[in-house]
C-alpha positions in Angstrom: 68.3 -25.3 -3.3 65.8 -25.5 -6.2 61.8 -25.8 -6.2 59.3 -25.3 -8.8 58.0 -22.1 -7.7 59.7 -19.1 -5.6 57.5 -17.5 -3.6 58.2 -13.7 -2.4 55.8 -13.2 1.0 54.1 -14.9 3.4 51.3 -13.2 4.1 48.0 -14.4 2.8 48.6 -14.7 -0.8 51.9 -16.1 -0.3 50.6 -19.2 2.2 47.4 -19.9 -0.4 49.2 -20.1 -3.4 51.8 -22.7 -1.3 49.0 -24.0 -0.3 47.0 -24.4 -3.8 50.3 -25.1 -5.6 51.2 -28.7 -2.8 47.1 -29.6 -3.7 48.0 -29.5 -7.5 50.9 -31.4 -6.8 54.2 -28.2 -7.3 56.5 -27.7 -4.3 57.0 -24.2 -3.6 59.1 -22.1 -0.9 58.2 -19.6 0.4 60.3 -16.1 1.3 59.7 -13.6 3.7 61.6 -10.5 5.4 59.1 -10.1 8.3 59.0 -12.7 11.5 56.2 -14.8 11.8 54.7 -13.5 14.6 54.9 -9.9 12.7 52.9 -11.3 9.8 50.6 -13.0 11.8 49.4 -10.0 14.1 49.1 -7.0 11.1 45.4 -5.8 11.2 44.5 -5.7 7.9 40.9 -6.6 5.8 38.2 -7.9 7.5 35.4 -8.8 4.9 35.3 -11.8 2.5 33.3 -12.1 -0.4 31.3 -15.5 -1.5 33.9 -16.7 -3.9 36.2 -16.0 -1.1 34.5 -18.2 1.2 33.4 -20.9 -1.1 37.3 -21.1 -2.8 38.5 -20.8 0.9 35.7 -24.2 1.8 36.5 -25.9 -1.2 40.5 -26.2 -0.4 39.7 -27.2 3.4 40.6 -23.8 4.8 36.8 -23.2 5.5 36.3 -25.1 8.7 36.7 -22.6 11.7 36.0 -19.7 9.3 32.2 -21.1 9.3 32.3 -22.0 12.8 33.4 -18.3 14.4 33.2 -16.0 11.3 30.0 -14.0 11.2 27.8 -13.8 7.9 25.7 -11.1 6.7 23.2 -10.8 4.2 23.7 -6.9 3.4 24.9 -3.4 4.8 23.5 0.0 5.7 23.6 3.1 3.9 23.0 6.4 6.0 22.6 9.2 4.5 20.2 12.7 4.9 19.4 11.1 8.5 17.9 8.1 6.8 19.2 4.2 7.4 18.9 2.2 4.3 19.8 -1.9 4.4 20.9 -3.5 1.1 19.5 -6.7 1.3 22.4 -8.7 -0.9 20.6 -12.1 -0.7 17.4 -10.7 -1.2 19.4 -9.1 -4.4 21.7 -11.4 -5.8 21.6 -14.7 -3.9 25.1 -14.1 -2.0 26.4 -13.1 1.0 29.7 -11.5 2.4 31.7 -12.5 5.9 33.3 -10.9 8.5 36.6 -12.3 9.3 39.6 -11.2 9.6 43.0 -11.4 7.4 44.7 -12.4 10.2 42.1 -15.3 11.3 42.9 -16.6 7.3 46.3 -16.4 8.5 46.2 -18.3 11.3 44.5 -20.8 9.3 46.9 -20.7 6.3 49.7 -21.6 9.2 47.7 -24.1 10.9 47.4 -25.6 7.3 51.1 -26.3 7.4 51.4 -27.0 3.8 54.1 -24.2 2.9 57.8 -24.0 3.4 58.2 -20.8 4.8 61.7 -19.4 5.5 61.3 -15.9 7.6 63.4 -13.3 8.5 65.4 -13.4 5.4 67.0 -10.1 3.8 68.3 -8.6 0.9 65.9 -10.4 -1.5 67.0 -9.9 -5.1 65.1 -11.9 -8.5 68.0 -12.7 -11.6 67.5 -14.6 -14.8 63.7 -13.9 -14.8 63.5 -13.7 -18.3 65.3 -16.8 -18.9 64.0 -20.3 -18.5 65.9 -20.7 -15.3 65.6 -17.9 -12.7 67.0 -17.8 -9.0 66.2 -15.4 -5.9 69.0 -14.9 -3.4 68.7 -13.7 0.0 70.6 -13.6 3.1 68.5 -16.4 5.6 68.1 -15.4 9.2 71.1 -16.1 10.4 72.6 -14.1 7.5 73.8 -16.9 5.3 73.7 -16.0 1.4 71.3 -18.6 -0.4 70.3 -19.1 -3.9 67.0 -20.8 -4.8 66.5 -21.7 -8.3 63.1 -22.2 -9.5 60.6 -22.8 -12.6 58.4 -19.8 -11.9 58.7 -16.7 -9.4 55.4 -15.6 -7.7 55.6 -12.0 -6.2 53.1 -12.1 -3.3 55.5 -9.7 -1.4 53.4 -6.1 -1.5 53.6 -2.7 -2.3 57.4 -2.6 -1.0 58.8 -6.2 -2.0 61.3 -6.5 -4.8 59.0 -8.0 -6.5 57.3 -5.2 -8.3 60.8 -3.5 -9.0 61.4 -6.9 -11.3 58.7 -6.5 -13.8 59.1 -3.7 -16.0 55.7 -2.3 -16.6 53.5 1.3 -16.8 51.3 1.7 -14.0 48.0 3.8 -13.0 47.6 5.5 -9.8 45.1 7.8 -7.8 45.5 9.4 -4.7 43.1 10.5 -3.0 42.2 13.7 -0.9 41.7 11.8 2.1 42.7 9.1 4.7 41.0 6.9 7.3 41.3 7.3 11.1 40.8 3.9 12.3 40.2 2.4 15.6 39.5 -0.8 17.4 37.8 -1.2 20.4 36.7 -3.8 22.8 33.2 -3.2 22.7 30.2 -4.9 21.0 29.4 -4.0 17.7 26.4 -1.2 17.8 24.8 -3.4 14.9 23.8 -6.0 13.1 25.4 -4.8 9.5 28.3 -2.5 8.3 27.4 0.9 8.4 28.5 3.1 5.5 27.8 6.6 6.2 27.9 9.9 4.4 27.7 13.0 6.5 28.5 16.2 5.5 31.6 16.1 8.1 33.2 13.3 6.2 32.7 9.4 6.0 32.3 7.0 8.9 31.8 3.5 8.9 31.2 0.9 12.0 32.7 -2.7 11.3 33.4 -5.1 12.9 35.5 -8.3 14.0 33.9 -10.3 16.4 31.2 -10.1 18.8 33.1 -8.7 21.5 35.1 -6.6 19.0 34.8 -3.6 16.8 35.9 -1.4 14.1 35.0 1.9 13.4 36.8 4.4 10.8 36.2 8.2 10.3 37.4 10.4 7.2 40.5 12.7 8.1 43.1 14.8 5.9 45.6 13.8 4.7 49.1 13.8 7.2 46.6 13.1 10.1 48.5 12.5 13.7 46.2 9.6 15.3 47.7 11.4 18.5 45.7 14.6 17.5 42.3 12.4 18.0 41.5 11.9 22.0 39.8 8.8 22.4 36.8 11.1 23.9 37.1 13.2 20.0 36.8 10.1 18.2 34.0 8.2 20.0 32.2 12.0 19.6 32.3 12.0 16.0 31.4 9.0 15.2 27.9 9.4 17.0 27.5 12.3 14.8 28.8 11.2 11.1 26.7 7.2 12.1 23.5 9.2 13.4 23.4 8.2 17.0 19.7 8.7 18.1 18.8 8.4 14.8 15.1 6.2 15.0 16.3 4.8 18.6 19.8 3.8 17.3 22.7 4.3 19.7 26.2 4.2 19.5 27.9 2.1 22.7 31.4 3.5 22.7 34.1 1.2 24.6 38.2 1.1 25.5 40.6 2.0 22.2 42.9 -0.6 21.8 44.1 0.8 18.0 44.7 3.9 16.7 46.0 4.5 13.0 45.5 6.3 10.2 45.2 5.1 6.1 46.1 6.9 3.5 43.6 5.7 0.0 44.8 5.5 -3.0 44.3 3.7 -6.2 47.1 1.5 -7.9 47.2 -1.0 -11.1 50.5 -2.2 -12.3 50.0 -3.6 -15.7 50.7 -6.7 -17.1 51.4 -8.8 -14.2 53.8 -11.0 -15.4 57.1 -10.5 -16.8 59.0 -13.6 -18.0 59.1 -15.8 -15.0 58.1 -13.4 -12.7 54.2 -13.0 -11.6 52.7 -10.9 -9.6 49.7 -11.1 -7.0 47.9 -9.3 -4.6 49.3 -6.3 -3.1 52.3 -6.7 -5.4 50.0 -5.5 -8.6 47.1 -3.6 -7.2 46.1 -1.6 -4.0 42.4 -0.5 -3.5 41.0 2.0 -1.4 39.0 -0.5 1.7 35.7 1.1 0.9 34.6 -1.8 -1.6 36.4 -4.5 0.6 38.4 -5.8 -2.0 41.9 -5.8 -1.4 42.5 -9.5 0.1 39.7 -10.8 -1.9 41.5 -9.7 -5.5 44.6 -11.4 -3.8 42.2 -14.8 -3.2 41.4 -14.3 -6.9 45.2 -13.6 -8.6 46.8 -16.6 -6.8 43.3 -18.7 -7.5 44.0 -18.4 -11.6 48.2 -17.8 -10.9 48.3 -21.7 -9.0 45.9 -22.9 -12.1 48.2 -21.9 -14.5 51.4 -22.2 -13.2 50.2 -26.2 -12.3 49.3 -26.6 -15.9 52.7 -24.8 -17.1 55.1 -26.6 -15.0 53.1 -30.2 -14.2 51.9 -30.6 -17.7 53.7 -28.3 -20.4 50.4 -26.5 -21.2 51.5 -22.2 -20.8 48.2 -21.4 -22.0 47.1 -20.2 -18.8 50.4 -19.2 -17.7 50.4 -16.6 -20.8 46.9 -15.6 -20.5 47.4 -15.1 -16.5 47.6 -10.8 -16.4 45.1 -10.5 -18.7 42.8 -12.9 -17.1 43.6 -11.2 -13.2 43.4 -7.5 -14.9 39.8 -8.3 -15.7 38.9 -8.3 -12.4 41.1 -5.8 -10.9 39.4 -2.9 -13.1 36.7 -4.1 -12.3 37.2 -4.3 -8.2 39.4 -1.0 -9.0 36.6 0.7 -10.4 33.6 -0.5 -7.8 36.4 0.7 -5.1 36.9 4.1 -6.5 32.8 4.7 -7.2 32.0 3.5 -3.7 35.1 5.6 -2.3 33.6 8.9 -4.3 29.9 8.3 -3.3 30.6 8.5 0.6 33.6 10.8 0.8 33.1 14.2 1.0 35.4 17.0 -0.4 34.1 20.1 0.7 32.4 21.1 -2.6 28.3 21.6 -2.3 28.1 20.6 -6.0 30.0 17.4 -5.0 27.8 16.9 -2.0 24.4 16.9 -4.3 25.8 14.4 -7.0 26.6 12.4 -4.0 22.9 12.6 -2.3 21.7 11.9 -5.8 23.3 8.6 -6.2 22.8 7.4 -3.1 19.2 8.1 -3.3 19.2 6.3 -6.9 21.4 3.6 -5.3 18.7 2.8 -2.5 15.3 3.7 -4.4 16.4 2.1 -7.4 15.9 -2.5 -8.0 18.9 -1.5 -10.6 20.9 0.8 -8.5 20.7 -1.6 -5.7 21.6 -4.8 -7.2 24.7 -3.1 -9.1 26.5 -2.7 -5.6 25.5 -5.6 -4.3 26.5 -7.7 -6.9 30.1 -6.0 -7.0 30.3 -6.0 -3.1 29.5 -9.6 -2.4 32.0 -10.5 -5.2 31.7 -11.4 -9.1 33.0 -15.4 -9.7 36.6 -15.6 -9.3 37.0 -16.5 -13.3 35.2 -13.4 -13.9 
């Protein structure tokens, strides 16, 4: 078998860059360990900037995302039993949406424009360096296969083999702390995300749909979800969101999902290594406080299907060769917006800590400056930024 661009991972940065790749006229196939049905149902990010959303419009992916996904103009900030709104439209002119990963999933699918062959094992990149590398893998009925290609795209995560095939120095931070998450058939409580900083920890109330929410709560590290009764969980969250707060309530419901993240920080540098290049998951994780982590995979396989069209349409590598530089741009960026938001609303245990954090938010939501800084990082800098 041979195509012009291997892809590693179906998930969503897998299926877009397929996707972006058949629109510039390069085939790809696409490679993944999981079943479909697996990939489809993992819970993942809900929020999507607006260069998410307009890149996601402009390829015709956009359709029932503006139909059923829900837009909002800002969030809250609670802090010091005071509820501030960040008015992001009123700041910068943009807005962010709530919609799943797996509802761009189910559109990536629906799509139909990738070649997907799941349930494959024992994935393994050769020859990257050269001009003409291969991936083999066993195929679901445990056949070996060799697919020869132009250009490898690893789109296959933290764990893929991927990663393990471009030699490169990486930076990493882990961090003191994890999210208990839930979801819960019940109504959202409001209008907006609610970030909150409480000296018991962080809390925040998402959402996905109207009928559907999603609520997290700091914990330690090595948390047992089983250790948090439903009762516990619904309890804490009225304290750390500041229920009764100026007439707000919290309206707890049924607990469908219980898990816990750990957060951590991760940039793999460069992102390309001969034939090989990286996106999404595969480079760089982010802690979910900024909401970045499927929007910086929109972003790498927006310039990565660019540049590999040029390269392998048209002869021209300059895009191909500028391609990690161009992506780690905006992953320091996202990195660093991720980490500041992360260490502005989690709490450690230190009263020193605990000021400097009061401080900035009070300068974040007093402040024209302060104010527009977050929002323009949270609603999303242009993709070519």
């Amino acid at each position: 078998m041979r195509t012009q661009v291997a892809i590693i991972g179906a998930g969503p940065a897998g299926l877009l860059l397929s996707h972006l790749l058949t629109r510039g006229g390069v085939d790809s196939v696409v490679l993944e360990t999981r079943s479909q049905e697996y990939v489809a149902s993992r819970i993942r990010a809900g929020i999507l900037e607006q260069s998410s959303v307009d890149l996601l419009t402009e390829v015709g992916l956009g359709d029932r995302l503006r139909a059923e996904g829900d837009e909002h103009r800002g969030i809250y900030l609670n802090f010091a039993g005071e509820r501030h709104h960040l008015d992001f439209v009123d700041l910068t002119g943009r807005t962010v949406w709530v919609y799943g990963q797996t509802e761009v999933q189910k559109d990536l699918v629906a799509a139909g424009t990738a070649d997907v062959r799941y349930e494959v094992t024992e994935v393994a990149l050769h020859d990257v360096e050269s001009d003409k590398p291969y991936v083999t893998y066993l195929d679901a009925d445990g056949v070996a296969q060799r697919l020869d290609a132009g250009a490898i795209a690893g789109c296959d995560g933290s764990f893929g083999p991927s990663r393990q095939a471009v030699p490169s120095e990486h930076f990493e931070r882990v961090y003191p702390y994890s999210w208990l998450g839930i979801l819960a058939d019940v109504g959202p409580s409001t209008d907006e995300l609610i970030y909150a900083w409480h000296p018991n920890g962080f809390a925040l109330h998402s959402m996905r749909s109207p009928t559907v929410s999603r609520l997290y709560l700091q914990v330690p590290n090595g948390t047992d979800p089983a250790s948090w009764s439903d009762e516990r969980i619904w309890e804490e969250l009225a304290v750390r969101l500041g229920h009764g707060q100026d007439g707000w309530k919290l309206t707890p419901g049924p607990i469908t999902d219980k898990s816990v993240l750990p957060m951590r920080s991760y940039v793999q540098t460069p992102m390309r290594h001969g034939r090989v290049f990286l996106a999404g998951d595969a480079a760089h994780i982010v802690p979910p406080t900024g909401a970045k982590g499927l929007n910086l995979a929109i972003a790498d396989v927006t310039l990565l299907s660019k540049a590999l069209v040029d390269w392998l349409r048209a002869g021209d590598s300059t895009a191909a060769d500028a391609y990690s530089d161009d992506a780690l741009r905006r992953v320091w960026r996202c990195t660093h917006f991720s980490w500041w938001m992360t260490t502005m609303l989690h709490t450690s245990g230190d009263p020193f800590d605990a000021q400097l954090q009061l401080s900035q938010l009070r300068w974040v939501t007093s402040s024209n400056a302060g104010a527009t800084g977050l929002a323009e990082n949270y609603a999303g800098l242009p993709i070519g930024f």
